[in-house]
FIBARO-525240 format. One record per residue: residue number from 1; x, z, y of N, C-alpha, C in turn. Coordinates in Angstrom, 1 decimal, decimal comma. Layout:
<atom NUM <X Z Y> <X Z Y> <X Z Y>>
...
// end
This chain:
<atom 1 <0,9 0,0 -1,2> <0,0 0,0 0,0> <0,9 0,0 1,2>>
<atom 2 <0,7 -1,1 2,2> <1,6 -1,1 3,4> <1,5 0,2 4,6>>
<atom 3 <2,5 0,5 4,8> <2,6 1,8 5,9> <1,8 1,2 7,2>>
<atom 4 <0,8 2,2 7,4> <0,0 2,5 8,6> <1,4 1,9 9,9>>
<atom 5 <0,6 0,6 10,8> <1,4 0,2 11,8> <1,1 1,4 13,0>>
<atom 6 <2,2 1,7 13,0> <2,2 2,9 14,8> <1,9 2,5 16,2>>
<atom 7 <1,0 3,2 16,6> <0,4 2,6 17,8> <1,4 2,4 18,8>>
<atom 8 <0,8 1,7 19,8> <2,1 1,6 21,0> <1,5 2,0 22,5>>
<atom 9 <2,7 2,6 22,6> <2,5 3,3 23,9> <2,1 2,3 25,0>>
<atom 10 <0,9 2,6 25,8> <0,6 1,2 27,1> <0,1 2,1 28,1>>
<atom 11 <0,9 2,1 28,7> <1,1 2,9 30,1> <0,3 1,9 31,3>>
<atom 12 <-0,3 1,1 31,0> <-1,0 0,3 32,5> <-1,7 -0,6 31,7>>
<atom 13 <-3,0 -0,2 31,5> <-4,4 -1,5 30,8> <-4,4 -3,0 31,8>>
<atom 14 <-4,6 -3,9 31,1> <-4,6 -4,5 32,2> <-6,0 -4,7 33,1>>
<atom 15 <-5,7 -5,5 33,9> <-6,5 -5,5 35,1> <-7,3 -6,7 35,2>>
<atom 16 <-6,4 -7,6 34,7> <-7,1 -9,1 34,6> <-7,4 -9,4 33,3>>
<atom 17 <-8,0 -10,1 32,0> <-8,1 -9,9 30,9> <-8,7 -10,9 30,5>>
<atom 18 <-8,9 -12,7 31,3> <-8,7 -13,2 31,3> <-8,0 -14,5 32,3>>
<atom 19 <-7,7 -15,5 31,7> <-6,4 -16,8 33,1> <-7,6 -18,1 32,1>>
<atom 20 <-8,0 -18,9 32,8> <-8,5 -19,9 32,7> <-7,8 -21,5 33,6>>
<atom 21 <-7,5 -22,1 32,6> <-6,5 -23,4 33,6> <-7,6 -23,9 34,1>>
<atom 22 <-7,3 -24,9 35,0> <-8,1 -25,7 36,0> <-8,6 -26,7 35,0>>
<atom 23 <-9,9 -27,3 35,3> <-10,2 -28,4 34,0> <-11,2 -27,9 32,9>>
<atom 24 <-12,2 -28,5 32,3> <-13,2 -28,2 31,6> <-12,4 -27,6 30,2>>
<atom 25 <-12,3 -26,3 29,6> <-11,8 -25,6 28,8> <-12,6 -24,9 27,9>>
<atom 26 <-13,7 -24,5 28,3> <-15,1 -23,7 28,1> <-14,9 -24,4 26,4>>
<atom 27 <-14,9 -25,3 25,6> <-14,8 -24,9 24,4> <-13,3 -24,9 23,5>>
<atom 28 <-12,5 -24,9 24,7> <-10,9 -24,7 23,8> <-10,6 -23,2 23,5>>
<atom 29 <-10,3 -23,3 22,3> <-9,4 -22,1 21,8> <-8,9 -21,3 23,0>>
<atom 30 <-9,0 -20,1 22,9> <-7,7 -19,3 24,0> <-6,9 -18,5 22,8>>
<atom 31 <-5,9 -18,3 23,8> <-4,4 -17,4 23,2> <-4,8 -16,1 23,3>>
<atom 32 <-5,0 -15,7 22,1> <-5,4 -14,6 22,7> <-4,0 -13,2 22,8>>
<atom 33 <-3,5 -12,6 23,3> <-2,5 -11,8 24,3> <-3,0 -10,2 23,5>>
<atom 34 <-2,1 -9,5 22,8> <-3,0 -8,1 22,5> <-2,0 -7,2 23,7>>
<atom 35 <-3,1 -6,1 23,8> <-2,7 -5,5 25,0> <-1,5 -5,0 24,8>>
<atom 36 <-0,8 -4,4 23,5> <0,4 -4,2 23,8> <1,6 -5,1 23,9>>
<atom 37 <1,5 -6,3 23,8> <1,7 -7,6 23,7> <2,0 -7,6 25,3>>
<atom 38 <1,0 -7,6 25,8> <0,8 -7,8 27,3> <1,4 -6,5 28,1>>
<atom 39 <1,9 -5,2 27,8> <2,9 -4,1 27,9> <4,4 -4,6 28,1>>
<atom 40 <4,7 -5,1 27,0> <6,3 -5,2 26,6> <6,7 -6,4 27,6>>
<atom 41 <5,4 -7,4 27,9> <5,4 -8,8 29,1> <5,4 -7,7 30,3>>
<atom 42 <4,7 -6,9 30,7> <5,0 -6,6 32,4> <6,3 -5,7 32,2>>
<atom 43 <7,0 -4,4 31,1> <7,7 -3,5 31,4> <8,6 -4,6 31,5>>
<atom 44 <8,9 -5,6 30,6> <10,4 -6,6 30,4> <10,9 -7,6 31,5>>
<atom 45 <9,4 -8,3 31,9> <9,9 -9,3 33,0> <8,9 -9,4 34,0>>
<atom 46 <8,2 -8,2 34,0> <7,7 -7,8 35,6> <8,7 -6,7 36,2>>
<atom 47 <8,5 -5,8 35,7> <9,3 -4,1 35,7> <11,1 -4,3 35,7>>
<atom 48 <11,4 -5,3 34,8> <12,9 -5,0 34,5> <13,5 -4,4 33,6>>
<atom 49 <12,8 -3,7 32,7> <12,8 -2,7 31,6> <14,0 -3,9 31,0>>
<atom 50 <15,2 -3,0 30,2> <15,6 -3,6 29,3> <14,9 -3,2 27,9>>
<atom 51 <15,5 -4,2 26,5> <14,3 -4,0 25,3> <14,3 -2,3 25,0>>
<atom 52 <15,7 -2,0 25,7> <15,8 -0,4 25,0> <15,0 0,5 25,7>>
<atom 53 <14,9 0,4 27,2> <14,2 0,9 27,6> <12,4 0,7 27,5>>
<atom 54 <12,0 -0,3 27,4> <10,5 -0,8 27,2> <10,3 0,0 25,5>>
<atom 55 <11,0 -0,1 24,6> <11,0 0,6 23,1> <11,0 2,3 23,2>>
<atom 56 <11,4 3,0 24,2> <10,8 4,3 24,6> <10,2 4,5 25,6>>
<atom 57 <9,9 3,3 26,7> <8,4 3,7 27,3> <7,2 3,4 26,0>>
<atom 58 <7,6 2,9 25,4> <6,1 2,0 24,1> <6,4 2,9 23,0>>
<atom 59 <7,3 4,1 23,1> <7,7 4,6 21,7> <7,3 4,2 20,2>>
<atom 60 <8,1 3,1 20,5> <8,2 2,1 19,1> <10,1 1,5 18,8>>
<atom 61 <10,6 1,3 17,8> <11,5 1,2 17,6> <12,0 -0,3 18,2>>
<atom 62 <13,3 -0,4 18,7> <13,9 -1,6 19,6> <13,5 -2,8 18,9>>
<atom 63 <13,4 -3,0 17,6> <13,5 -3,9 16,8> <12,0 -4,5 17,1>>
<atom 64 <11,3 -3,5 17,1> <9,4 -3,4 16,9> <9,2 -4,2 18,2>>
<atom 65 <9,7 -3,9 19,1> <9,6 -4,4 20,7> <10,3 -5,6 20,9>>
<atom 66 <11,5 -6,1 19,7> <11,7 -7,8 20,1> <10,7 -8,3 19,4>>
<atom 67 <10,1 -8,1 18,1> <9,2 -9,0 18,0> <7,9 -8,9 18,5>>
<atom 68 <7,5 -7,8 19,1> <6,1 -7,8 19,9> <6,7 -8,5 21,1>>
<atom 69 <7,8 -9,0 22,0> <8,2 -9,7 23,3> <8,1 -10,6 22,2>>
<atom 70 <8,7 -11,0 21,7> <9,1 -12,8 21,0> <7,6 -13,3 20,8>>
<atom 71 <6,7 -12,5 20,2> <5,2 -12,9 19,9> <4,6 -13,6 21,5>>
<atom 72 <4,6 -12,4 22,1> <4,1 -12,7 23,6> <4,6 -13,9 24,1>>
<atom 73 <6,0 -13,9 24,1> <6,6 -15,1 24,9> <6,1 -16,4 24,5>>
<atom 74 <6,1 -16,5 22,7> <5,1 -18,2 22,4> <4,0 -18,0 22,7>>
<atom 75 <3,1 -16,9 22,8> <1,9 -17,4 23,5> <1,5 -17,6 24,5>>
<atom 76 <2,2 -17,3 25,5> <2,3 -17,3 26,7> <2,9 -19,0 27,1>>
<atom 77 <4,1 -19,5 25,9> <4,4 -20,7 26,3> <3,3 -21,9 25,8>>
<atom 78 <2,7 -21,5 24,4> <1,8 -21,9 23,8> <0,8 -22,4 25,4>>
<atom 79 <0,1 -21,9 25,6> <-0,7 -21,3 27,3> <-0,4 -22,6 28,0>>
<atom 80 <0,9 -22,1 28,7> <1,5 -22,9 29,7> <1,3 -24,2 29,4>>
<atom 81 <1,9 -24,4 28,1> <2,5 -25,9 28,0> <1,1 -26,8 27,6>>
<atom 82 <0,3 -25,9 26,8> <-0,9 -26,9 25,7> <-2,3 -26,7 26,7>>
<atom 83 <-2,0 -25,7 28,0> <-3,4 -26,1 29,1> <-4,2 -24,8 28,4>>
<atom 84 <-4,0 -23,8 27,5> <-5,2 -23,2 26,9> <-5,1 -22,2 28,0>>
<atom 85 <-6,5 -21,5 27,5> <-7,2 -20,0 28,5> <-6,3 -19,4 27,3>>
<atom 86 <-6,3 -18,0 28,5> <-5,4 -16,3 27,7> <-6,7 -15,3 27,6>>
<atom 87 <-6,8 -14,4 26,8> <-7,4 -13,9 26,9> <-6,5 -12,5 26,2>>
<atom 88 <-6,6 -11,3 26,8> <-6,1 -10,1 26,7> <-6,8 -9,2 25,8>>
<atom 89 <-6,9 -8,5 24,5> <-7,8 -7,4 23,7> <-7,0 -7,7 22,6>>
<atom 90 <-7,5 -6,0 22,1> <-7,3 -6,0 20,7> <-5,8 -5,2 20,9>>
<atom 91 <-5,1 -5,1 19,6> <-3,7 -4,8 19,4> <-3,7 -2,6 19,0>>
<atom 92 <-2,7 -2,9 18,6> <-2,8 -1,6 18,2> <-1,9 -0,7 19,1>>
<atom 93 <-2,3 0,1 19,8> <-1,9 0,9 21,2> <-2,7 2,5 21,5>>
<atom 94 <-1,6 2,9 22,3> <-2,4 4,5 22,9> <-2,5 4,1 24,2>>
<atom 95 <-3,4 4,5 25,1> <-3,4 4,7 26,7> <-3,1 5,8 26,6>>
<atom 96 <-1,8 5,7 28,1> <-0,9 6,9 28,6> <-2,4 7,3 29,4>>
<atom 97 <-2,0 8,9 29,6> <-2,8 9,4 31,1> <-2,1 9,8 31,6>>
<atom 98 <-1,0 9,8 32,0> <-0,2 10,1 32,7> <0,8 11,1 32,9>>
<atom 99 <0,2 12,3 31,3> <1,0 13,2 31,4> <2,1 13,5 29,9>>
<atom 100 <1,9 12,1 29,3> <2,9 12,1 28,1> <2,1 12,8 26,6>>
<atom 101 <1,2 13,9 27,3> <1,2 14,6 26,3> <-0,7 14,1 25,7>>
<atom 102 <-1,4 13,3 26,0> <-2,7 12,9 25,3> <-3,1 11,4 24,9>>
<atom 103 <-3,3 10,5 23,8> <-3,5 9,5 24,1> <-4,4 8,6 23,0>>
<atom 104 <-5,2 7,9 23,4> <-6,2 7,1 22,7> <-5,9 6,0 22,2>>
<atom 105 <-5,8 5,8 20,5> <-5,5 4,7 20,2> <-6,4 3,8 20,6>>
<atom 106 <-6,0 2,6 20,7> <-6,8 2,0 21,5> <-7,6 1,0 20,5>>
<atom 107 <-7,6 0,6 19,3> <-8,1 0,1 18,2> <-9,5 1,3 17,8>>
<atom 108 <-8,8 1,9 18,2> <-10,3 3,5 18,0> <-11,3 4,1 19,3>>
<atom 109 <-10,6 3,3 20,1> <-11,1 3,6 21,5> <-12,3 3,4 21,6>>
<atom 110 <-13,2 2,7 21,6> <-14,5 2,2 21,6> <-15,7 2,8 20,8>>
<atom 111 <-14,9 3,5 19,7> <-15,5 4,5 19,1> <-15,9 6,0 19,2>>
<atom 112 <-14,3 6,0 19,5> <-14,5 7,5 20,4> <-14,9 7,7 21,2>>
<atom 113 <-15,1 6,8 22,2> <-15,8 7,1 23,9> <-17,4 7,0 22,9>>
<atom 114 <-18,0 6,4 22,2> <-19,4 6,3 22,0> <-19,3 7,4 21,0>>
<atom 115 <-18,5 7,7 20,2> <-19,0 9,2 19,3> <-19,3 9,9 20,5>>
<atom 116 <-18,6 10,3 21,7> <-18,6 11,2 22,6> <-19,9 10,6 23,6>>
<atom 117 <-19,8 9,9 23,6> <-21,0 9,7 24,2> <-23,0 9,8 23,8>>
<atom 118 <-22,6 9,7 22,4> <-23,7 10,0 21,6> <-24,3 9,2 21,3>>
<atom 119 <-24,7 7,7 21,4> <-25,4 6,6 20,9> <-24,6 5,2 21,5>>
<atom 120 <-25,4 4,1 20,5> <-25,0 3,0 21,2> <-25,8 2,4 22,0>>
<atom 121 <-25,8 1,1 23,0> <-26,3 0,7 23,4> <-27,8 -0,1 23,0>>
<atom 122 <-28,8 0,3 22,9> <-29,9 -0,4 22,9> <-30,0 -1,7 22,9>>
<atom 123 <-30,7 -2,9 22,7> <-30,6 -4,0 22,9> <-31,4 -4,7 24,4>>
<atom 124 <-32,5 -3,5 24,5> <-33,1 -4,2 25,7> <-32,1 -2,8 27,1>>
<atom 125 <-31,5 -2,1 26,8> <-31,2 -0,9 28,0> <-29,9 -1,7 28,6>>
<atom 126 <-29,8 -1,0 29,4> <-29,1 -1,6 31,1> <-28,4 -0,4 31,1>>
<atom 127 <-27,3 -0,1 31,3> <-26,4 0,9 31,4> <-25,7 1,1 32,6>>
<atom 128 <-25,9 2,5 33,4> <-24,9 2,1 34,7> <-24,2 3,4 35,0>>
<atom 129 <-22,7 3,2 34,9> <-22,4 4,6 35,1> <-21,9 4,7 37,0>>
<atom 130 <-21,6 5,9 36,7> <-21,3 6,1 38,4> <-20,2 7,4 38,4>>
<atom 131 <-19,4 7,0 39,5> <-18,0 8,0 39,5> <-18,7 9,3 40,1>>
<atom 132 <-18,5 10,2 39,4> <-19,2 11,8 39,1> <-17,8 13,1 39,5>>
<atom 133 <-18,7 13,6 40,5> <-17,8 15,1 40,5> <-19,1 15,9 41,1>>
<atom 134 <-19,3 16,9 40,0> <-20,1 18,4 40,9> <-21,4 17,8 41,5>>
<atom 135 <-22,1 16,7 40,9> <-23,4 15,9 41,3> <-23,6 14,9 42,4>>
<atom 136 <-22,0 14,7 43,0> <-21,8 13,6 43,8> <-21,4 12,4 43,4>>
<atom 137 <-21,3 11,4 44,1> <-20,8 9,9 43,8> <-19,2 10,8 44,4>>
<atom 138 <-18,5 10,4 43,1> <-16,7 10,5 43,4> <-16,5 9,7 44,1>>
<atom 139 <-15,6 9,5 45,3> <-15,1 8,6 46,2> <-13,8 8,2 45,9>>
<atom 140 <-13,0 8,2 45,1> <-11,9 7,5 45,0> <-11,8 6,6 43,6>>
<atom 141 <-12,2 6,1 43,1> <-12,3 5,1 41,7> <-11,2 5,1 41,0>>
<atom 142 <-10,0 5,6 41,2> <-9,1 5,6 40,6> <-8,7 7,1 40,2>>
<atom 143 <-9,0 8,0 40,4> <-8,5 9,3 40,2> <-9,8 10,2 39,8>>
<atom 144 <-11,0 9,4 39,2> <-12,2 9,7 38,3> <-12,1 10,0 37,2>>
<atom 145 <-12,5 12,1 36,9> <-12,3 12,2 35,6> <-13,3 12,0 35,0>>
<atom 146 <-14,9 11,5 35,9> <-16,1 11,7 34,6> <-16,7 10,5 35,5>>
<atom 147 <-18,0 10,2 34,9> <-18,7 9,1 34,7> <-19,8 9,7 34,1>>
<atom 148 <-20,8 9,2 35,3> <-22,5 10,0 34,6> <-22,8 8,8 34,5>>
<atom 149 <-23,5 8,8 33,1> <-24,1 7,3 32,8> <-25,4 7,6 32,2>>
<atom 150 <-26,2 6,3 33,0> <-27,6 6,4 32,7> <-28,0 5,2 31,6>>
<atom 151 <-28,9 5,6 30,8> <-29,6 4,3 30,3> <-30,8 3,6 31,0>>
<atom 152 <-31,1 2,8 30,8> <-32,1 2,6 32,0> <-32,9 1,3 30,8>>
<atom 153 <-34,1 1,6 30,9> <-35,1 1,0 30,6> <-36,6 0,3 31,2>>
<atom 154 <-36,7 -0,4 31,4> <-38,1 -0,8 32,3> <-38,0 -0,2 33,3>>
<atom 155 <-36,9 -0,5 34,1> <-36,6 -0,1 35,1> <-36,8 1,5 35,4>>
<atom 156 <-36,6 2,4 34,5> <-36,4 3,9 34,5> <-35,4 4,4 33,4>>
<atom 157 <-34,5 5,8 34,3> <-33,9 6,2 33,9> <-34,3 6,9 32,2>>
<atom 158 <-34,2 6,5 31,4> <-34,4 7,9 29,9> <-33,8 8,3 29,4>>
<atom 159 <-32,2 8,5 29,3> <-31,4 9,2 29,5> <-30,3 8,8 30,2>>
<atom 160 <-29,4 10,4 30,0> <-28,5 9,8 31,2> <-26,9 11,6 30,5>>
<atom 161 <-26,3 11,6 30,7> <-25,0 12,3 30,0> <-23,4 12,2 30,8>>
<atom 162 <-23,2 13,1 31,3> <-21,5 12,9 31,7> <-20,8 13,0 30,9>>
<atom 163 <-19,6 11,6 31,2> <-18,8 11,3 29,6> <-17,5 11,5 30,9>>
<atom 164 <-16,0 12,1 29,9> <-15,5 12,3 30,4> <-14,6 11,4 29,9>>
<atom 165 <-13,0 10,7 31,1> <-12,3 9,6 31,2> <-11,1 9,8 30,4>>
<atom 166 <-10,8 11,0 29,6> <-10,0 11,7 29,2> <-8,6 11,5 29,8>>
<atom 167 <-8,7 11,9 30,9> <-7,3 11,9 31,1> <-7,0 10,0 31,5>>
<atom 168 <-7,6 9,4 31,4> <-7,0 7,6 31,3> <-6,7 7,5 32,8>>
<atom 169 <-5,0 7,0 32,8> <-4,6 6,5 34,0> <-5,4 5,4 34,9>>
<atom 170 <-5,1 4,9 36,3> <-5,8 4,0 37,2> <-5,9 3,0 36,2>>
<atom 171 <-5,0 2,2 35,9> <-5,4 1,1 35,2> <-6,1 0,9 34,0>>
<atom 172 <-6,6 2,6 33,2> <-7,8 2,1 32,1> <-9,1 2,4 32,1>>
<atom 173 <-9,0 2,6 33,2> <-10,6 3,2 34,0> <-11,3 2,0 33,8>>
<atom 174 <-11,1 0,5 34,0> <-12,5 -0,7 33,5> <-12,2 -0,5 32,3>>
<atom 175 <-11,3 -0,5 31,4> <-11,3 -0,5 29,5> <-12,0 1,1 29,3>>
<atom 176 <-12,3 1,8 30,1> <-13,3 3,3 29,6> <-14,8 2,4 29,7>>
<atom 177 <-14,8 1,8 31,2> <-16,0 1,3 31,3> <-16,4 0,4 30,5>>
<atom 178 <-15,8 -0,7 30,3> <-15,5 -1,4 29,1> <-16,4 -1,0 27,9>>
<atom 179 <-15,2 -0,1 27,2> <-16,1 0,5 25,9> <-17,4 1,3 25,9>>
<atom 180 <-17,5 1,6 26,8> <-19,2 2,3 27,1> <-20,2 1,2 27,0>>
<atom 181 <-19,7 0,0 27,1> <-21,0 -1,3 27,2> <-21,8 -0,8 28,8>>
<atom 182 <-20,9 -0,4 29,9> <-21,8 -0,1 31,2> <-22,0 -1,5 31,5>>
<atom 183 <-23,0 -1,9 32,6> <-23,2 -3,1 32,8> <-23,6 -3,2 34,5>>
<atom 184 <-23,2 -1,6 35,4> <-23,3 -1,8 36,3> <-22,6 -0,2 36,7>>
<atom 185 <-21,7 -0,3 37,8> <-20,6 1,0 38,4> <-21,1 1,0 39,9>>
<atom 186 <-21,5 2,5 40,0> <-21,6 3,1 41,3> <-20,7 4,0 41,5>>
<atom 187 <-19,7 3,6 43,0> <-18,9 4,3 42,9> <-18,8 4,3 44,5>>
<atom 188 <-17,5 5,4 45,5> <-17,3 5,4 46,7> <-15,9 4,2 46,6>>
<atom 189 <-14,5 4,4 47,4> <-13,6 3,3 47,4> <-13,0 3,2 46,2>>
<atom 190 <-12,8 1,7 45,8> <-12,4 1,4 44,8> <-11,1 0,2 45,3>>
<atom 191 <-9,9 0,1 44,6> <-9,1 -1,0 44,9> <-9,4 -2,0 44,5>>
<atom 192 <-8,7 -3,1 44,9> <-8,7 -4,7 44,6> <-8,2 -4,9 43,4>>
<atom 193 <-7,2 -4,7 42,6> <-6,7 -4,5 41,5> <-8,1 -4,2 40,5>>
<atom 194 <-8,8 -3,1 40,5> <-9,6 -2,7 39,8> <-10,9 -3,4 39,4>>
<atom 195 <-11,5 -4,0 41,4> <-12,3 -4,5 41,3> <-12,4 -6,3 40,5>>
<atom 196 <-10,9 -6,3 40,0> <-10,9 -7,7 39,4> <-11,0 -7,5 38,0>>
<atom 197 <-10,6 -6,2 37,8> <-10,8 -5,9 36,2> <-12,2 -5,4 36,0>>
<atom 198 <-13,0 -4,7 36,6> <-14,3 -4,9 36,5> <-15,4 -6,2 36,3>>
<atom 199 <-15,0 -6,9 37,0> <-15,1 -8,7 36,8> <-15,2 -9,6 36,1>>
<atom 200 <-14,1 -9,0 35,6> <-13,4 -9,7 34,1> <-14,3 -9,4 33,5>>
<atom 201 <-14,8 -7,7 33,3> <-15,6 -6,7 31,5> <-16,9 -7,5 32,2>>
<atom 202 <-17,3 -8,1 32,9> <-18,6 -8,4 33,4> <-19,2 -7,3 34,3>>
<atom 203 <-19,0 -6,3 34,5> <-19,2 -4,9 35,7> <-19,9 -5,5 36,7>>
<atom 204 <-20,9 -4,9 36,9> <-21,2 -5,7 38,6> <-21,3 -4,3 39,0>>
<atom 205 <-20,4 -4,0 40,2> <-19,9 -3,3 41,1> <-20,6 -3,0 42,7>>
<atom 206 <-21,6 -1,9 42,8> <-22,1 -1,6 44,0> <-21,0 -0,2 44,6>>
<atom 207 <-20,1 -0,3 45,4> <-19,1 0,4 45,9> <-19,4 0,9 47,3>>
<atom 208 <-18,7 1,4 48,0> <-19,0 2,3 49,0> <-20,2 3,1 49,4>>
<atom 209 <-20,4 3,7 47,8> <-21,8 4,5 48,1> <-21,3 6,0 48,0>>
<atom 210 <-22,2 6,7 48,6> <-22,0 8,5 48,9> <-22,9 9,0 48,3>>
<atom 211 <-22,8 10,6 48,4> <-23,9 11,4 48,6> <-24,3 11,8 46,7>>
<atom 212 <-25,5 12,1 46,3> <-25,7 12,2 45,2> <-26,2 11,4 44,4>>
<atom 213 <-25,2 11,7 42,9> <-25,2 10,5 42,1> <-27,0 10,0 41,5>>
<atom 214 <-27,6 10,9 40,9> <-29,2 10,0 40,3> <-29,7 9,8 41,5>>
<atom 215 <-29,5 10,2 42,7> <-30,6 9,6 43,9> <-29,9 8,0 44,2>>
<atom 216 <-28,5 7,9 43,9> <-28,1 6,6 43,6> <-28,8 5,9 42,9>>
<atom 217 <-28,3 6,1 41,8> <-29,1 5,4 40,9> <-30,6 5,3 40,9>>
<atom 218 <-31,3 5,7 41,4> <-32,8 5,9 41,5> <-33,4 5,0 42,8>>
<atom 219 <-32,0 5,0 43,7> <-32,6 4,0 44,9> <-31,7 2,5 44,5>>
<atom 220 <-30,9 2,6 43,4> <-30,6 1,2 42,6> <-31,6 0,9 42,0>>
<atom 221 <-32,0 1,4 41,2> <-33,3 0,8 40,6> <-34,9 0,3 41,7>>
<atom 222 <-34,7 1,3 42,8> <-35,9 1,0 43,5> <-35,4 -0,5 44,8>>
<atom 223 <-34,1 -0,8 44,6> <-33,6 -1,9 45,5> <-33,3 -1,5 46,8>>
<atom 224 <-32,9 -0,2 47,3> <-32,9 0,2 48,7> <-31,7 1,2 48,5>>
<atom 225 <-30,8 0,6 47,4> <-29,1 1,4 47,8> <-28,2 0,5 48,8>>
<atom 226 <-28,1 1,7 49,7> <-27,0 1,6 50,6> <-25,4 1,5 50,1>>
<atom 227 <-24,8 0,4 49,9> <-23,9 0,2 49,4> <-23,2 -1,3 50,5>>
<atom 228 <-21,5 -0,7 50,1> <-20,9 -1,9 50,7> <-20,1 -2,8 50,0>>
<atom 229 <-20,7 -4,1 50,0> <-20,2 -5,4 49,2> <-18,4 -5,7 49,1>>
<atom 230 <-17,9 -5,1 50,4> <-16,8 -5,1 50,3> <-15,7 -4,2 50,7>>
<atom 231 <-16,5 -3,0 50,1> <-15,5 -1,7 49,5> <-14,0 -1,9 49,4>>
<atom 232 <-13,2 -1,5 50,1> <-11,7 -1,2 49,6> <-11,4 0,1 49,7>>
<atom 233 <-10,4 0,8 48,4> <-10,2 2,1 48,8> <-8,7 1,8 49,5>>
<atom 234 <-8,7 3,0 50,5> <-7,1 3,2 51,8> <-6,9 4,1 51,6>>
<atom 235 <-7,0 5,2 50,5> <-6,7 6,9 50,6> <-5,6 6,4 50,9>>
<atom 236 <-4,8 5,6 50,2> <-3,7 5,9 49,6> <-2,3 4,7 49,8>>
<atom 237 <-3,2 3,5 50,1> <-2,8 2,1 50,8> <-2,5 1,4 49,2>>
<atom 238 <-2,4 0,0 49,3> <-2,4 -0,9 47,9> <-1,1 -1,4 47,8>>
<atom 239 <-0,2 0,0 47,4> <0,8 -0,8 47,2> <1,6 0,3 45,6>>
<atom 240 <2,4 -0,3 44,9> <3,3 0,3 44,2> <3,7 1,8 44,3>>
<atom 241 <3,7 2,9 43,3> <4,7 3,4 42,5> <5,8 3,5 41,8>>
<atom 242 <6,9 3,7 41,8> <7,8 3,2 41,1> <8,0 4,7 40,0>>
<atom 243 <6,9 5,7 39,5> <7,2 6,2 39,5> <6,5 6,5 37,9>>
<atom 244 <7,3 7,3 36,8> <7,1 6,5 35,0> <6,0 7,5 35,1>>
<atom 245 <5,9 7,5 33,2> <4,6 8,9 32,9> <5,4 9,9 33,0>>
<atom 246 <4,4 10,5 32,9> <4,5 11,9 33,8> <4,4 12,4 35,1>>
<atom 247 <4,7 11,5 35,8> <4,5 11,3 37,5> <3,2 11,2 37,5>>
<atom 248 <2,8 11,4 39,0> <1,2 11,1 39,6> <0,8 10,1 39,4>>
<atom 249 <1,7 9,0 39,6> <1,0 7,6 39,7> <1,3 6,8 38,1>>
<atom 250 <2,0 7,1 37,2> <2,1 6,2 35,7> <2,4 5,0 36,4>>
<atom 251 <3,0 5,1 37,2> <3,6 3,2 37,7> <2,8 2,7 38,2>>
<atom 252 <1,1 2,9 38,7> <0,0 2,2 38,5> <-0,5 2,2 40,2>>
<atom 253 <-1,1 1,2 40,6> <-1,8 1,4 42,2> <-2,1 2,7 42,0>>
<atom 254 <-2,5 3,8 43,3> <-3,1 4,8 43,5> <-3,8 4,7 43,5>>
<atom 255 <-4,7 3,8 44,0> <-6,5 3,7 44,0> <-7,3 2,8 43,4>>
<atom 256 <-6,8 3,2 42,1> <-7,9 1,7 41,6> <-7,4 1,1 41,0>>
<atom 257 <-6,0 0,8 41,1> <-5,4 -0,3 40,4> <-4,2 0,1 39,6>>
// end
């Protein structure tokens, strides 16, 4: 029986999760990229990581990490050269949160946020979570430990439960929302980075809302939410950390991204 493959460490989910070429493509094959795949591509020749270094950010052995880069790099050339769409998922990985010491394999991920969450999605319910602290809409999208998510049916709420982000860095905040099957985020500022990765999971995103979270949701459903179409979060400005796990920022925008 072959030994259980060891997850890999992925310190930044991505943000974009599909690249579509210019040109009618809609039924070509895409490449598809697994997310730790898509790790060893930004630490190695976005970041600079050498392979030794990217093999203990990914705590996987050096060897393990040239052939997960060697994989990426033909599909990536595959991509380029033959005109196909990328498409990002899947792969066997932990998301960092930032503090080294908690992490979600990510092949099990989707499971565990809905064991925790307690059911699956319905086929006719509408799901919308919203960034939650203490019965308010959270205002910063990126530094969100919970998410009150409603089910929504015939246009009314029938239930509704705060699921917590465990710990998941800026960048796996859309892959939480993601696995929940949400299909609509109420939140206060959110970054550009993030707002593209919500996009991608299909998210439709009503942002710059305040005040309390079900009276949100309750004037979402009645079409009279005060919300702003083009939300940016500034706590913190949109720029880089250079700073690994364990740090505040896991390398990752501060707000969102």
């Amino acid at each position: 029986m072959p030994r259980p493959r060891k997850c890999r460490h992925v310190c930044h989910f991505p943000q974009t999760l599909a690249f579509i070429p210019l040109g009618d493509h809609d039924k070509q094959d895409a490449v598809i990229l697994s997310v730790d795949e898509y790790e060893a591509i930004r630490l190695i020749d976005k970041e600079g990581f050498s392979q030794e270094q990217c093999s203990e950010s990914m705590k996987v052995a050096r060897t393990t990490v040239q052939q997960i880069y060697t994989n990426a790099r033909k599909k990536l050339a595959d991509a380029l050269v033959d005109g196909m769409p990328i498409r990002i998922e899947g792969g066997d990985y932990r998301l960092c949160n930032g503090t080294n010491t908690s992490y979600v394999c990510g092949n099990c991920f989707k499971r565990k946020l809905n064991e925790q969450y307690g059911k699956a999605k319905g086929e006719h319910i509408m799901r919308i979570a919203a960034t939650y602290e203490n019965g308010q809409i959270f205002q910063h999208f990126g530094h969100t430990e919970q998410f009150k998510v409603y089910d929504i049916e015939d246009g009314k709420i029938i239930s509704s439960e705060v699921v917590s982000t465990n710990g998941s860095g800026h960048g796996a905040l859309a892959g939480v929302l993601n696995a929940l099957n949400i299909d609509v985020l109420i939140c206060g500022g959110i970054g550009g980075g993030a707002r593209q990765a919500l996009d991608a999971a299909g998210i439709k995103l009503y942002g710059g809302v305040s005040g309390d979270a079900d009276q949100a949701v309750e004037a979402l459903l009645a079409g009279s939410l005060n919300f702003d179409p083009d939300v940016r979060c500034s706590h913190h400005g949109d720029h880089h950390h250079g700073g690994n796990c364990g740090e505040h920022s896991c390398g990752e925008h501060h707000c969102g991204e």
